[in-house]
Each structure stands twice: as C-alpha cells, then as structure tokens.
N, C-alpha and C positions, 0 to 999 in steps of 0.2 A: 584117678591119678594116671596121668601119662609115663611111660615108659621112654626115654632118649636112645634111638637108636645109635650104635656105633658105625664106625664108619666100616668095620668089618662086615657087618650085617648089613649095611645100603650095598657094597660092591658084591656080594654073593647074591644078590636078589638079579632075576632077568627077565626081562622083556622082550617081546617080540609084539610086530605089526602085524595088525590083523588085515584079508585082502579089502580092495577098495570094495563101495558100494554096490559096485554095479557086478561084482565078481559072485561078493555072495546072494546078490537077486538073483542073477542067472545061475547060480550051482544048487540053489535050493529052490525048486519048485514040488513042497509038499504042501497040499492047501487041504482045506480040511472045510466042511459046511457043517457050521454049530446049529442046533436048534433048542433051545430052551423052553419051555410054557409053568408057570403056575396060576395052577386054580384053586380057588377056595369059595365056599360060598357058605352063608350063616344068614337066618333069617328069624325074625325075631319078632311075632303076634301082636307086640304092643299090649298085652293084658299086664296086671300089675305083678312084680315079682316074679317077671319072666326074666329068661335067658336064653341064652343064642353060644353055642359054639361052634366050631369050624376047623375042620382037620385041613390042609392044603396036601396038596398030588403035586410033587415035581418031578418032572419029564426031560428026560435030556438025551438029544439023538444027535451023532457025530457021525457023518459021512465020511470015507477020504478016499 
C-alpha cells in the first residue's frame, strides 16, 4: 500500500548536486588491491560405499 505524499512533505524534502565526474576521480584517489583464493579439494577411491568430503580455506588479502 502506497502512502500519497503532501505537498507539505515534497517542499520540506532537499536536494543538492553532487560534483561533476571528473571532480570526484580527481578528489578520491584511495585504491585498494583485493586478493581472494578458495581451495578445496575431496578425493574419492572409487571403492563401493565410499565418500569424499571437503572443507574449503578462504583467503582474502587487501592492500592499500
């Protein structure tokens, strides 16, 4: 169910412009190098009424 705004409630609402493009590439230069890896490995005989599980390792390194 939608609610109808008043028009009291649209004219108390404000907005501002945010800077051009090229303002916020140039004001922020934090860059960050992600690294992720997952391993897992499960191996499984082939005999009958076998089973295979597999815990997985995840790694994650953030430079900045």
């Amino acid at each position: 169910m939608k609610k109808e705004l008043t028009i009291q409630e649209l004219e108390s609402q404000h907005v501002e412009l945010l800077p051009s493009r090229e303002t916020l590439f140039l004001d922020s230069t934090n860059w960050a190098s992600v690294v992720a890896s997952n391993t897992s490995l499960a191996l499984n005989a082939g005999s009958l009424l076998s089973s295979a599980n597999s815990a997985a390792v995840q790694t994650i390194l953030v430079a900045q």
